[in-house]
N, C-alpha and C positions, 0 to 999 in steps of 0.2 A: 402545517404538516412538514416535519424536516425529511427531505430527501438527498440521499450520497451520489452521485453520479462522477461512474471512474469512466476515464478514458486512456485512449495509447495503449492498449492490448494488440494481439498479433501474432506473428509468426517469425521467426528471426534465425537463421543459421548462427553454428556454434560460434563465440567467440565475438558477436553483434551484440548490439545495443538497443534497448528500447527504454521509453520514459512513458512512465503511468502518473496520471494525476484524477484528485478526487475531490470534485467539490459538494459542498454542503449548500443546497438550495430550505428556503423556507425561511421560518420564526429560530434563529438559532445564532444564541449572542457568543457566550463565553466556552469557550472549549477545552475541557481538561486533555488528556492523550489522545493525541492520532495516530494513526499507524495503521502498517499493512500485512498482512496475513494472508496465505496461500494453503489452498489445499489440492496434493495431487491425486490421481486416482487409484483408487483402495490405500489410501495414505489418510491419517487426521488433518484434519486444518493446523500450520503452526503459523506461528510469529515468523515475521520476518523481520519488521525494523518498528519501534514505536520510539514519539516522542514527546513527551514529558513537557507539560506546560511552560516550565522553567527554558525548554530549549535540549535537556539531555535526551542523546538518544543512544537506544540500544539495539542493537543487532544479533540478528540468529550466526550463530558462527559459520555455519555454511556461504555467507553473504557480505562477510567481513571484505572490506577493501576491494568490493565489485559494487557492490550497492550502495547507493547515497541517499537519505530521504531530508525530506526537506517541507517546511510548513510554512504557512501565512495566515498569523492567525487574524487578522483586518481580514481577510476574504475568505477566512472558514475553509482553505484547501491545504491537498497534504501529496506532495508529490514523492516519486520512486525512481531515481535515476539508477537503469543497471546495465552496466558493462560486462565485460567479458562473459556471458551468459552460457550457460552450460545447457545439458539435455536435461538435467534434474534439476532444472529450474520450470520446467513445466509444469504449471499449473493453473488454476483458477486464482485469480489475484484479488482479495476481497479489502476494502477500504475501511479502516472503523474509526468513529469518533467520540467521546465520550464528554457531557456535557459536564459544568461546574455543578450542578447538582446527579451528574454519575448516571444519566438517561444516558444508557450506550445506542446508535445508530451503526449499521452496515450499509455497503453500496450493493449491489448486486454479482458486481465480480466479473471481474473481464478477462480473455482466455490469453494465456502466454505461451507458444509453442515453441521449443527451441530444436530442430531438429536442421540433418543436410537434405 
């Protein structure tokens, strides 16, 4: 049974940094897209950064040139470097990963608070 376990969630004043990362525990070889996804409250869940087997990665425009993501695909993790963090970066930070035959997996989601 494959399970996502994110961590580096928290709390962080404007303009701080925090790094999320998300690994894949279990039976889980090949991995098509990972990426992370947030949802705020009374807001839908969106994209924030995925990336692309190949290595491409795409970014929500809101998160352009604060955010960095980053993978390993040998140890099935997918990390979230963000910087200058605002207040509307608060949300629930969810890890997704999707396998070579398109079994997509989620982590549970870890809390990001950005406030003074």
């Amino acid at each position: 049974q494959v399970q996502l376990v994110e961590s580096g969630g928290g709390w962080v004043q404007p303009g701080g940094s925090l790094r999320l990362s998300c690994a894949a525990s279990g039976s889980i070889t090949v991995t098509n897209a990972m990426g992370w996804y947030r949802q705020a409250p009374g807001k839908e869940r969106e994209l924030v950064a995925v990336i692309a087997s190949g290595g491409t990665t795409t970014y929500a425009d809101s998160v352009k040139g604060r955010f960095t993501a980053s993978r390993d695909n040998a140890k099935n993790t997918v990390s979230l470097q963000m910087n200058s963090l605002k207040s509307e970066d608060t949300a629930v930070y969810s890890c997704k990963m999707t396998t070579w035959n398109f079994i997509v997996y989620w982590g549970q989601g870890t809390q990001v608070t950005v406030s003074s």
